[in-house]
N, C-alpha and C positions, 0 to 999 in steps of 0.2 A: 504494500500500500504506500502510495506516493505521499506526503506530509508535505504541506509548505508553512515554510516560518514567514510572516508578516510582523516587522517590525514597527515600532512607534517612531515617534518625534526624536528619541534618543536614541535613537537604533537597539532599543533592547525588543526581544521579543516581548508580543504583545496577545498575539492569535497562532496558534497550530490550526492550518487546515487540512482536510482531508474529505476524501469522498467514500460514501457509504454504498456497499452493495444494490441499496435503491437509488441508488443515481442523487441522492441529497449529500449537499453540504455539509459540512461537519468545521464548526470552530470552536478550539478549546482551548481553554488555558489553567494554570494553576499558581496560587500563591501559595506558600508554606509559610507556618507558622513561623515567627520569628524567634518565639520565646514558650516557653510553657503556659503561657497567660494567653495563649492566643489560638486559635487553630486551622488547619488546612480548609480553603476553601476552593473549590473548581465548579467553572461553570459551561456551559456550551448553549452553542448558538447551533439551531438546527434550520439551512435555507434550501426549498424545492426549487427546483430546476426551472422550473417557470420563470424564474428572479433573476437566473444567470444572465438575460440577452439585454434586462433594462440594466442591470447592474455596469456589463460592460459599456450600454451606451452613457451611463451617469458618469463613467471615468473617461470616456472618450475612446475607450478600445473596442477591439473587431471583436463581435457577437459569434463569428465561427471559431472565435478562438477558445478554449476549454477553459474552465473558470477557475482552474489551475492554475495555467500555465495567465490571463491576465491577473489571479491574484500574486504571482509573482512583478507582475510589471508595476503592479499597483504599489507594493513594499519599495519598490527598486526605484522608484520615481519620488520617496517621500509619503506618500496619500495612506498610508498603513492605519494611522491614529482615524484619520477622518471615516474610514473604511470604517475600522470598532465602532464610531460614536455613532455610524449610521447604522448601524446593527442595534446597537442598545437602546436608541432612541426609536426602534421599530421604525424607522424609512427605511430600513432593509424588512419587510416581512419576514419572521423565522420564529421558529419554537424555542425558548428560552427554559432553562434549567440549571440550578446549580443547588449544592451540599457543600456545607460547614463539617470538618471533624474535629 
């Protein structure tokens, strides 16, 4: 399974993506606790294939292209952070979930 790392604004990673046997998006990420006062939390963003062709025309890239290989141009160009926020803030439509441990 192919995995792209999408960086932020600092170039740290930000999103793991990945594509799921149904043809859906897959973005995940995880923080670890820092300290024993605190605990792991990971969440995932789950977007249908439907979303793939507006997505790449929202960034300016070719719709035949696999939402891989433009979520890599998207990381590569800067636009990573913006890409999350449009996720979270649902202007990307996607199924959202995450766990506290």
């Amino acid at each position: 399974m192919t995995n792209i790392t999408i960086v932020g604004d600092d170039d740290n990673p930000i999103l793991y993506a990945s594509m799921t046997s149904e043809g859906k998006l897959r973005l995940q990420f995880e923080y670890f606790a820092r300290d024993e006062n605190e605990g792991d939390y990971e969440f995932n963003h789950m977007v249908g294939p439907e979303e793939f062709p507006k997505n790449a025309q929202r960034f300016g890239l070719d719709a035949a292209t696999s939402i891989l290989d433009n979520l890599r141009q998207i990381s590569a160009i800067g636009r990573g952070q913006e890409f999350k926020d449009l996720l979270t803030s649902k202007e990307i439509p996607n199924e959202f979930w995450s766990w506290l441990s």
